[in-house]
SERO-4910 file (N, C-alpha, C, O; in steps of 0.05 Angstrom, whole numbers):
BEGIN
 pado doro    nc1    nc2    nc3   cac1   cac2   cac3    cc1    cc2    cc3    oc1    oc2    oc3
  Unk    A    517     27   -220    487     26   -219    478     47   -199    493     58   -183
  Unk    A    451     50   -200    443     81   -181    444     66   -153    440     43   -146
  Unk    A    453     92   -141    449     87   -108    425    102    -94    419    100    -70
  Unk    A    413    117   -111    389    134   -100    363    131   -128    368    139   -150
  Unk    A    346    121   -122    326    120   -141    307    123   -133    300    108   -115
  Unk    A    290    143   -143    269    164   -151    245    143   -163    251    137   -185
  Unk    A    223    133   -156    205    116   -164    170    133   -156    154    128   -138
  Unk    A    171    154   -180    140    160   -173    115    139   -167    116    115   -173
  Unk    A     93    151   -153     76    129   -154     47    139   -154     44    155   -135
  Unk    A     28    137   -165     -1    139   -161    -14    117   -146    -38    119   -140
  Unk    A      0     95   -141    -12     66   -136    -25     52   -152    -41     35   -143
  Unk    A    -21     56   -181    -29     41   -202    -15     15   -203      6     11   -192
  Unk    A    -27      0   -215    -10    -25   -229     15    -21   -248     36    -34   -250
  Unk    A      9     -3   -259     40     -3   -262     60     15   -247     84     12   -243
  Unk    A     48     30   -241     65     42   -214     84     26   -198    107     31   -192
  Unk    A     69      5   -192     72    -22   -164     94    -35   -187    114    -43   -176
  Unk    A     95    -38   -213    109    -51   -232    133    -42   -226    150    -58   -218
  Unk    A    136    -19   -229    158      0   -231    170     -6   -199    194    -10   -199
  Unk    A    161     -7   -183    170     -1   -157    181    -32   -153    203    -34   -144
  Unk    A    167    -55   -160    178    -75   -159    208    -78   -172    226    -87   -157
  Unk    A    214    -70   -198    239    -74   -221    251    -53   -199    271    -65   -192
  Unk    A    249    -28   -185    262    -13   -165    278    -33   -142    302    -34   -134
  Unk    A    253    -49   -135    267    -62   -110    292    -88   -123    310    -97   -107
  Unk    A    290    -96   -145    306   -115   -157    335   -102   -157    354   -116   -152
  Unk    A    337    -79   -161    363    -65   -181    378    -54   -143    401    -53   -136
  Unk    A    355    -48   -128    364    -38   -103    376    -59    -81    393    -54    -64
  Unk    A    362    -83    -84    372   -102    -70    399   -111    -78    415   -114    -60
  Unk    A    404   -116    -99    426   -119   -127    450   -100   -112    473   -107   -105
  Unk    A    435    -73   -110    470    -53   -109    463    -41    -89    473    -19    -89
  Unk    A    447    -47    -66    441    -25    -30    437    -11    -38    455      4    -30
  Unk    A    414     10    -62    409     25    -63    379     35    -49    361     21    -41
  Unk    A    379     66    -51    363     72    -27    335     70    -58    341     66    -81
  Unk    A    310     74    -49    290     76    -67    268    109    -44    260    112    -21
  Unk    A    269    121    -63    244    157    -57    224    140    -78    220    133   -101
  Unk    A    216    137    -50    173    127    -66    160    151    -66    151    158    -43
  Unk    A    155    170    -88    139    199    -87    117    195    -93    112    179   -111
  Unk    A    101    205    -81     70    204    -89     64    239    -88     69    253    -68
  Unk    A     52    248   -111     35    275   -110     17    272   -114      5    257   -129
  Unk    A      8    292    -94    -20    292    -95    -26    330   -103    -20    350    -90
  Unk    A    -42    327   -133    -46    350   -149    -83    361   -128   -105    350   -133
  Unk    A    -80    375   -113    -89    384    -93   -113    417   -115   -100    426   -133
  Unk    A   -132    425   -113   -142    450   -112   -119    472   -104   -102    468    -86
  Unk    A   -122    497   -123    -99    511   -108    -95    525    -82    -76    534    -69
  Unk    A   -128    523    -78   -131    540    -45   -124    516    -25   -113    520     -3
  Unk    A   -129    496    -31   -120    479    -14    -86    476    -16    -76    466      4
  Unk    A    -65    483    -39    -44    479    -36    -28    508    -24     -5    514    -24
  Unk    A    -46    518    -15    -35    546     -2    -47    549     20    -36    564     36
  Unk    A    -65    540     28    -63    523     65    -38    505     67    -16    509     79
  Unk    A    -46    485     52    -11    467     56     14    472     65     29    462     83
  Unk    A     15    490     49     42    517     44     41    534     63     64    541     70
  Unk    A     21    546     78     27    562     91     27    556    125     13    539    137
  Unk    A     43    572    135     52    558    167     28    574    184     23    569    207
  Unk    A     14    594    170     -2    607    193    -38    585    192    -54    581    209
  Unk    A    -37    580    177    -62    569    172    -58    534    171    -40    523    159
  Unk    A    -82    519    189    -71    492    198    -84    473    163   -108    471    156
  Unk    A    -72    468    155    -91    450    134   -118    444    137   -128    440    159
  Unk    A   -133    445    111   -165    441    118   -176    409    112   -161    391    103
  Unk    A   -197    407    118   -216    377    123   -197    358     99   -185    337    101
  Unk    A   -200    372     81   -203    356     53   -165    353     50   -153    334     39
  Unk    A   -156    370     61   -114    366     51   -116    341     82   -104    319     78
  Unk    A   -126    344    101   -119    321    120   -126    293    116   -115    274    127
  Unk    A   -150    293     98   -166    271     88   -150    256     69   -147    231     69
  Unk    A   -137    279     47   -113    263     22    -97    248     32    -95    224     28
  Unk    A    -79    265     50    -55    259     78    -57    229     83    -38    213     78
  Unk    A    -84    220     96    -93    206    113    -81    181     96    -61    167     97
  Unk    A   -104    183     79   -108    168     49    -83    151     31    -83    130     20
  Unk    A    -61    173     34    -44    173     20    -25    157     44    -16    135     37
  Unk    A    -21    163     64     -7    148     85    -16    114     95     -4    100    111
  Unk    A    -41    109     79    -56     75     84    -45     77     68    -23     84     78
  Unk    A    -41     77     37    -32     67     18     -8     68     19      1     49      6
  Unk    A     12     82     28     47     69     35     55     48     48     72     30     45
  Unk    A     31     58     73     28     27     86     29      4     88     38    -11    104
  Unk    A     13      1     61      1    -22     55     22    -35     32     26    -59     28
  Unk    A     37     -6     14     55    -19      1     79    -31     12     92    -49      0
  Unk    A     90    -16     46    112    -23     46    107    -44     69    116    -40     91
  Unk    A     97    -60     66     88    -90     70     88   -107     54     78   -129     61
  Unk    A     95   -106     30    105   -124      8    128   -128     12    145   -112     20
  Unk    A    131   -158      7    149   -175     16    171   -166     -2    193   -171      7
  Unk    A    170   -153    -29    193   -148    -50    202   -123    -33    222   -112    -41
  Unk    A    189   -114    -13    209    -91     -5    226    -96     24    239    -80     36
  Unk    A    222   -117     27    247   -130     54    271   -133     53    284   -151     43
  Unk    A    281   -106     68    310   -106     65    319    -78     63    336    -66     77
  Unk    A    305    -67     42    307    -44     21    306    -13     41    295    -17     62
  Unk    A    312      5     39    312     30     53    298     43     36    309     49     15
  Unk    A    269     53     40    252     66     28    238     78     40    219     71     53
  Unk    A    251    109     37    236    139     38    209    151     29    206    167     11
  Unk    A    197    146     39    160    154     29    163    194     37    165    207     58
  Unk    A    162    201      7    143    227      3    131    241    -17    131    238    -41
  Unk    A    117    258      1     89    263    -16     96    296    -27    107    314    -15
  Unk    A     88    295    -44     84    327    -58     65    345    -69     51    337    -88
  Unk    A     62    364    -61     40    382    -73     40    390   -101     23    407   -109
  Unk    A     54    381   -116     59    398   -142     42    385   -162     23    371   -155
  Unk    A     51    392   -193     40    381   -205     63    355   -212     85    357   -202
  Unk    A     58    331   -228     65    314   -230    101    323   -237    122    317   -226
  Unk    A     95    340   -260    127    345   -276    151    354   -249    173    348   -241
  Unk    A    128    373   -241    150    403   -219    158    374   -189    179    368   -178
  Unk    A    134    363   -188    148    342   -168    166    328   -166    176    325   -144
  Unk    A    177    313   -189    191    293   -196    214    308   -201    234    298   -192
  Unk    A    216    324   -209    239    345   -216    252    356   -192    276    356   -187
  Unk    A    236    363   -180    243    379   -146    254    357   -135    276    357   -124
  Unk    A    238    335   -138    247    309   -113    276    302   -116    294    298    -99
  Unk    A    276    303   -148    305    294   -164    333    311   -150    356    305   -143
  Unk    A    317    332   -151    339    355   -149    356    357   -112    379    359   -105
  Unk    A    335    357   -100    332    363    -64    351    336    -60    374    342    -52
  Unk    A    346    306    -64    353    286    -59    380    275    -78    396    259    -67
  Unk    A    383    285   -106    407    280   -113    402    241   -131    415    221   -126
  Unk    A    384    244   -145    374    221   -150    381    210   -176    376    224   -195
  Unk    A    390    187   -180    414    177   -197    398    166   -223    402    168   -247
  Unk    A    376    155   -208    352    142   -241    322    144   -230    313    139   -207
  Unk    A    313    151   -245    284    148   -243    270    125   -254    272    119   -278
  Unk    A    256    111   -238    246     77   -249    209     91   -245    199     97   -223
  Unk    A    197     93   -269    169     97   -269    148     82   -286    158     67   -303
  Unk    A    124     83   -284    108     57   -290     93     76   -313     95    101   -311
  Unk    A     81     66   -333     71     85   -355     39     74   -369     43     50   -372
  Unk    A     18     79   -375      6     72   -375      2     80   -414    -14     70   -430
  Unk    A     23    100   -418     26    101   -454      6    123   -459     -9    134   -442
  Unk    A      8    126   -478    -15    149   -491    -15    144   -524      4    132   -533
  Unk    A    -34    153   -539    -45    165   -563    -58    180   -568    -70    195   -552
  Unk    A    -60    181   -598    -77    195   -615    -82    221   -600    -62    232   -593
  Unk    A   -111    235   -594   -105    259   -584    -93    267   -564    -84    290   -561
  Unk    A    -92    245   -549    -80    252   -524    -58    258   -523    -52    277   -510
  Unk    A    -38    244   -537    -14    241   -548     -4    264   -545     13    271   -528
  Unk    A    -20    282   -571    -21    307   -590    -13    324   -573      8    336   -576
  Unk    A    -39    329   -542    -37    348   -534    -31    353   -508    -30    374   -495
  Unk    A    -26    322   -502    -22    321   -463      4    306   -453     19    310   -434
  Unk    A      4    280   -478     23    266   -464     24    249   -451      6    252   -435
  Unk    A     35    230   -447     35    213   -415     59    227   -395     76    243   -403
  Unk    A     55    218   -373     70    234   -352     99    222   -349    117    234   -339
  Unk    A    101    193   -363    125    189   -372    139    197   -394    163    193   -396
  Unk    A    124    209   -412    129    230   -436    152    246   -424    176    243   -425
  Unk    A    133    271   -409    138    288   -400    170    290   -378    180    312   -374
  Unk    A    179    271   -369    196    265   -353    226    257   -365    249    259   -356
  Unk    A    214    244   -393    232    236   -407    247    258   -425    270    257   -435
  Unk    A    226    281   -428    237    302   -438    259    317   -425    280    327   -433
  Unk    A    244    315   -398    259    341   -376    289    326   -365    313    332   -364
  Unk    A    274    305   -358    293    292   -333    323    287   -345    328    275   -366
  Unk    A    344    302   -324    380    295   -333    389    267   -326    410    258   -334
  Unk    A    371    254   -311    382    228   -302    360    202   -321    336    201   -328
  Unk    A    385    183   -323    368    163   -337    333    156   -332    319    164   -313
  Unk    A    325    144   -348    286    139   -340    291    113   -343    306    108   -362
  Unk    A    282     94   -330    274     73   -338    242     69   -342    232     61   -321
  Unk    A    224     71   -359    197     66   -357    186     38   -363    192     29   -386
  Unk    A    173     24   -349    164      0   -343    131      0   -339    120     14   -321
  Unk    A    117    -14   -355     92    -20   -365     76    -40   -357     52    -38   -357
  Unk    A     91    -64   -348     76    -91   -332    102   -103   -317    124    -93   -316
  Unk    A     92   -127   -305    107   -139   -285    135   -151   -296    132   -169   -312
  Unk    A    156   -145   -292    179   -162   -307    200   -171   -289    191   -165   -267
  Unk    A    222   -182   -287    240   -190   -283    270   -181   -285    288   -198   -285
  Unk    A    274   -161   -287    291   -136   -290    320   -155   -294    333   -151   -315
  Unk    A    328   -173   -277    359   -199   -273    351   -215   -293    370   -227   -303
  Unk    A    324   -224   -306    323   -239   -331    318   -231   -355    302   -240   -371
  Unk    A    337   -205   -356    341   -200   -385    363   -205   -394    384   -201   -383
  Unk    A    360   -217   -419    381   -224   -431    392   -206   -455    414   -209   -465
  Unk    A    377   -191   -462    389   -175   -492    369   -149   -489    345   -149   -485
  Unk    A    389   -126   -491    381   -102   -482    390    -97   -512    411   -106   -521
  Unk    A    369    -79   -530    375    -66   -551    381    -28   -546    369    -15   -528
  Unk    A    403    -15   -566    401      8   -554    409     22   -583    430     19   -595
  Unk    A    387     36   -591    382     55   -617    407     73   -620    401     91   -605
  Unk    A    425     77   -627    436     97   -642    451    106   -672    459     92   -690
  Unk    A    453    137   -668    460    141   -691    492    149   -705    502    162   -723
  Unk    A    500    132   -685    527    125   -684    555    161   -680    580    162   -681
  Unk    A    538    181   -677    550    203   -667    568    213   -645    569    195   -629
  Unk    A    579    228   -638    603    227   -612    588    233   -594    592    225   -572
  Unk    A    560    253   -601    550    265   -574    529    243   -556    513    248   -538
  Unk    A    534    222   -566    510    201   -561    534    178   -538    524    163   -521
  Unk    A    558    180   -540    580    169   -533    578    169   -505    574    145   -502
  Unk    A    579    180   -480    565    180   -458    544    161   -451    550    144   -435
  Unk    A    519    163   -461    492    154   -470    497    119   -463    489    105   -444
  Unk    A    517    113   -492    524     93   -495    547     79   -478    553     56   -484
  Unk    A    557     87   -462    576     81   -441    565     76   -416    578     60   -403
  Unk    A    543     86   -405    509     74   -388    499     59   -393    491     43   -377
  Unk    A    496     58   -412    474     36   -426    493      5   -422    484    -14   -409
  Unk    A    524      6   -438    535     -7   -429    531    -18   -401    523    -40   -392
  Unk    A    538     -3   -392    549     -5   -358    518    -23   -344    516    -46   -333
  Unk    A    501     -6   -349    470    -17   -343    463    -52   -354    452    -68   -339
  Unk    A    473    -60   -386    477    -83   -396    484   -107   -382    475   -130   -380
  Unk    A    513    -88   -368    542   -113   -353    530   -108   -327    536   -129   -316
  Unk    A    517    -94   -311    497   -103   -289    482   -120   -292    486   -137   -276
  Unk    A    458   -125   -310    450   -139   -314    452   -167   -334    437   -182   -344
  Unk    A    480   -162   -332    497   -193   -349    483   -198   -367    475   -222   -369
  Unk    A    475   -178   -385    454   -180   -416    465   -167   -439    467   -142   -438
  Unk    A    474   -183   -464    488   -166   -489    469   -153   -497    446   -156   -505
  Unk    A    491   -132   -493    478   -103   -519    474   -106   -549    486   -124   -561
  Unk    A    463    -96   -557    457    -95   -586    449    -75   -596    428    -65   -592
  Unk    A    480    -64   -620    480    -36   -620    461    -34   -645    462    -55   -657
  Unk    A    443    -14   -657    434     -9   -677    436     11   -695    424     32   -690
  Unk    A    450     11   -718    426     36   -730    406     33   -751    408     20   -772
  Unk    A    379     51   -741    360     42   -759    365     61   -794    372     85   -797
  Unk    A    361     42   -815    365     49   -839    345     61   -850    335     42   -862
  Unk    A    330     81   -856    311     87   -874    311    101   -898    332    113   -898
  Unk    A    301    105   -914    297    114   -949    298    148   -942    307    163   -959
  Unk    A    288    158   -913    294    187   -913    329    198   -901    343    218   -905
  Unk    A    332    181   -890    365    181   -879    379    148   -886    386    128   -872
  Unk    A    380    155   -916    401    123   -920    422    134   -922    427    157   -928
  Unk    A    442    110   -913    463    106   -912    482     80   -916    481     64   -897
  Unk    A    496     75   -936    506     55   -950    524     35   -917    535     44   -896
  Unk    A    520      6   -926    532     -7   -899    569     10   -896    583     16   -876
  Unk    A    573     12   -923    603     25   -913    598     44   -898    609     41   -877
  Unk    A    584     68   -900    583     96   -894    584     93   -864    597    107   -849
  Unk    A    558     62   -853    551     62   -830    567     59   -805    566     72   -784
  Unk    A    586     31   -814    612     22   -808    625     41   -800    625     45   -775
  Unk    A    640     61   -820    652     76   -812    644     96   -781    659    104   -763
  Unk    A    624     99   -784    608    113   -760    605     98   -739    604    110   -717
  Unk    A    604     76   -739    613     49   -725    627     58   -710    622     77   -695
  Unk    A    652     40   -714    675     41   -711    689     71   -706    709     72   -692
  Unk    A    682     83   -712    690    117   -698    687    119   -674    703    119   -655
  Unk    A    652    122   -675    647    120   -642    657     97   -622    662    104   -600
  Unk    A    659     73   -627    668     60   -611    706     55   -604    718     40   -589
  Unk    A    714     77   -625    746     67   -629    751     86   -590    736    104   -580
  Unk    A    768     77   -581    777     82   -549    762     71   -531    772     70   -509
  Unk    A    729     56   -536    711     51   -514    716     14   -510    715     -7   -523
  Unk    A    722     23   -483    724     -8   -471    687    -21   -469    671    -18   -451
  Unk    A    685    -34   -494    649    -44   -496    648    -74   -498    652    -83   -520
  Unk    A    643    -91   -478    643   -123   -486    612   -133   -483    592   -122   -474
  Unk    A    616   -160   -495    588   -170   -502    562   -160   -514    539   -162   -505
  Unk    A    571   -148   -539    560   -125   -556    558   -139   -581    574   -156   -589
  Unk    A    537   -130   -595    538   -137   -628    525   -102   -643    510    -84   -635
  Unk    A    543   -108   -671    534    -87   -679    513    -88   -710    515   -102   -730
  Unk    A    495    -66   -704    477    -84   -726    459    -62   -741    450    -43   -728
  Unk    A    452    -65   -776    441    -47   -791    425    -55   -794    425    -78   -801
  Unk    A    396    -42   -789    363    -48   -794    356    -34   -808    363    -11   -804
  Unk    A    338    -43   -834    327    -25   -847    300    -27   -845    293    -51   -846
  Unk    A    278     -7   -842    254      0   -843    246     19   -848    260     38   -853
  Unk    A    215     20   -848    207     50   -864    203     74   -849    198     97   -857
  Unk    A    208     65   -821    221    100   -803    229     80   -790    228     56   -792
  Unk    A    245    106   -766    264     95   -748    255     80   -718    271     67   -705
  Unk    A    221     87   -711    214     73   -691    206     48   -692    212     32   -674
  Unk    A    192     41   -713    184     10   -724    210     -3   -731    213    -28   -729
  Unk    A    227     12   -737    256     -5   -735    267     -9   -711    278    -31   -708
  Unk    A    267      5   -691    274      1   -671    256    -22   -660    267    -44   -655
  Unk    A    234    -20   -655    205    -39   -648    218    -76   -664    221    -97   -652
  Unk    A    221    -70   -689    218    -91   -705    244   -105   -700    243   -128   -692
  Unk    A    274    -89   -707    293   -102   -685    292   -119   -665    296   -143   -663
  Unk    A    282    -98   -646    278   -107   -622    267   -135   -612    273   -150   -594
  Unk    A    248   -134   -633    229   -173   -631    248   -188   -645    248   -212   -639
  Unk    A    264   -180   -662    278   -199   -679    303   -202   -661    316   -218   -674
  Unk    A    315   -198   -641    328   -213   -617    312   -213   -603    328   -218   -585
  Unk    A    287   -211   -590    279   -212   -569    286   -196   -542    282   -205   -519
  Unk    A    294   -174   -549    303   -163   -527    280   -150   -501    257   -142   -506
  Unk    A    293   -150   -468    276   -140   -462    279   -118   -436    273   -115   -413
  Unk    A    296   -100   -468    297    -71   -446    303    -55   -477    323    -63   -490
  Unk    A    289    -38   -484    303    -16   -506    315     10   -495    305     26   -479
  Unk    A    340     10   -508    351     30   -496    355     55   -520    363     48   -542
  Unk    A    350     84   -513    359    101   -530    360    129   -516    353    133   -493
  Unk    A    370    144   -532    376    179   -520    351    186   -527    330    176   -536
  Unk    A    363    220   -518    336    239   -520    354    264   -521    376    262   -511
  Unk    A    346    292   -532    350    320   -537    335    329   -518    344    346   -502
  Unk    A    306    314   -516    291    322   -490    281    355   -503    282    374   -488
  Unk    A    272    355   -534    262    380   -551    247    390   -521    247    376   -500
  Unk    A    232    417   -525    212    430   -515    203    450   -531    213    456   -553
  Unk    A    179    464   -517    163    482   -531    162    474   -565    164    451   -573
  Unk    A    158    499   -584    151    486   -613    175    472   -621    170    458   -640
  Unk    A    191    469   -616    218    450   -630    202    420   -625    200    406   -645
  Unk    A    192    412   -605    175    387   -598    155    388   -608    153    370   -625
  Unk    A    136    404   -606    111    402   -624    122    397   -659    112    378   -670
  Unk    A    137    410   -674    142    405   -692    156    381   -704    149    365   -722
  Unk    A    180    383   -687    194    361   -689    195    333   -674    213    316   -676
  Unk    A    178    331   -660    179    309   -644    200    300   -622    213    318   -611
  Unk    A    204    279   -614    230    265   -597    221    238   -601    200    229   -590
  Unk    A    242    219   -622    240    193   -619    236    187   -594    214    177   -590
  Unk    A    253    193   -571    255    177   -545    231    179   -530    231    165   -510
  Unk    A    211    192   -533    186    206   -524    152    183   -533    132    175   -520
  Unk    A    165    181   -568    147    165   -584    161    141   -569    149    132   -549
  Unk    A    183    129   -575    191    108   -567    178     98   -536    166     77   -535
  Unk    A    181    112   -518    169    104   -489    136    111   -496    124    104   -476
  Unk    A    128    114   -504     96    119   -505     84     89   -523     68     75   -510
  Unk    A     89     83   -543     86     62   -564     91     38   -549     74     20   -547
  Unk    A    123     35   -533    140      1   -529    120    -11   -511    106      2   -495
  Unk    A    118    -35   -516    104    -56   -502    126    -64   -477    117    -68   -455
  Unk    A    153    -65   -482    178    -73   -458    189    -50   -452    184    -33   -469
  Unk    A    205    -43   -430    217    -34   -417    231    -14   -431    242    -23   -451
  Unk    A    232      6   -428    253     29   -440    261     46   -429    250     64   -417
  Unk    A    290     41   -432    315     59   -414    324     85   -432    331     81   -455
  Unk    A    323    109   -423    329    135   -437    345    154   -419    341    162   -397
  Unk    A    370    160   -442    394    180   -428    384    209   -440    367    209   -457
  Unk    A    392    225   -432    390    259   -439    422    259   -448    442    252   -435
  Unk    A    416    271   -481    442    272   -486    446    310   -483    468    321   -486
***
């Protein structure tokens, strides 16, 4: 389980969500928690910031101020007693921050709060957990409302039974038997990629032939795409963590082609854990 976790924050409600399921998993394994907050600043003001000859102006000391009551105030919650938590702030934009923080600190998962997106927004902006899920090399956990992270019992995890997904699925595992919750392997069946139960089996059983995997079931869903199958699965055990990969597309390869794992964290109502394959 991570020993360093990366937990952006705006101080939203689900932000505070996220940071809470952080302090669960950290108390669990002594891990440290980086509470980042950016603050997307004017650019003349982020070049006072930046620069050592010039002292910051009214308005960068005012954010500062601002932003330092509200750590305050969070790290006085009783869910964080105990916990070793690093408060910092960044000038960047949301993506370049989280990435930098990742990178400087060496940060094992990112646990972030999502507030979802559509329709145009979707199209052309994204949610900022979108965006993270694309980039980011280390797992995402994105979390949406208040949960109980130790009372899950059945973690579902999408794949398409391939070798390069094999990794992916050996975390996800591992993440499961931390949280003493069976996996439940899937692949979703649809009329544009069918595949006969033999065909599937075999793909099965491939990928898992050498992998030490317990408390697992393996299982064929059919629906009319692959996210409503995953979605519709998912209620039909009740699971409450979805787990799946990502290519983490960019530029037109994403605009054209999409990223399940992208739609998937934008749409889920529960928790969704995503590897970079």
């Amino acid at each position: 389980m991570a020993k360093k976790i990366l937990v952006p924050t705006d101080f939203s409600h689900q932000a505070e969500s996220a940071l809470k399921v952080a302090a669960q998993i950290a108390k669990k394994n002594d891990s440290q928690i980086y509470l980042l907050h950016i603050i997307e600043l004017p650019v003349h003001l982020v070049d006072l910031m930046s620069s050592n000859r010039t002292p910051p102006g009214p308005e960068a000391v005012l954010f500062m101020k601002q932003t330092h009551k509200k750590f305050e105030e969070i790290m006085a919650s009783d869910y964080l007693d105990g916990i070793e938590v690093i408060e910092t702030v960044s000038f960047e934009n949301v993506l370049d921050g989280i990435m930098n923080s990742c990178e400087k600190n060496n940060i094992d998962m990112i646990i972030m709060g999502s507030h979802g997106s559509s329709g145009f927004e979707e199209l052309f902006i994204g949610s900022n957990a979108e965006k993270v899920v694309r980039t980011a090399k280390q797992p995402v956990l994105v979390i949406k409302e208040d949960c109980d992270i130790f009372a899950v019992d059945d973690i579902v995890y999408a794949t398409n039974f391939d070798d390069e997904d094999k990794p992916s699925l050996i975390n996800a595992h591992e993440f499961a038997k931390q949280l003493n919750a069976k996996l439940h392997l899937v692949w979703i069946n649809t009329s544009n990629n069918f595949k006969t139960t033999t065909q599937t089996e075999v793909k099965m059983n491939a990928m898992l032939s050498g992998l030490t995997i317990e408390n697992y079931t393996l299982n064929i869903y059919n629906d009319i795409n692959v996210e409503k199958g995953i979605f519709n699965f998912s209620n039909s055990v009740k699971a409450g963590i979805i787990g799946i990969s990502t290519h983490g597309r960019k530029g037109i390869s994403h605009f054209i082609n999409g990223s399940l794992g992208e739609d998937v964290v934008n749409h889920a109502k529960r928790p969704v854990l995503t590897f970079k394959i």
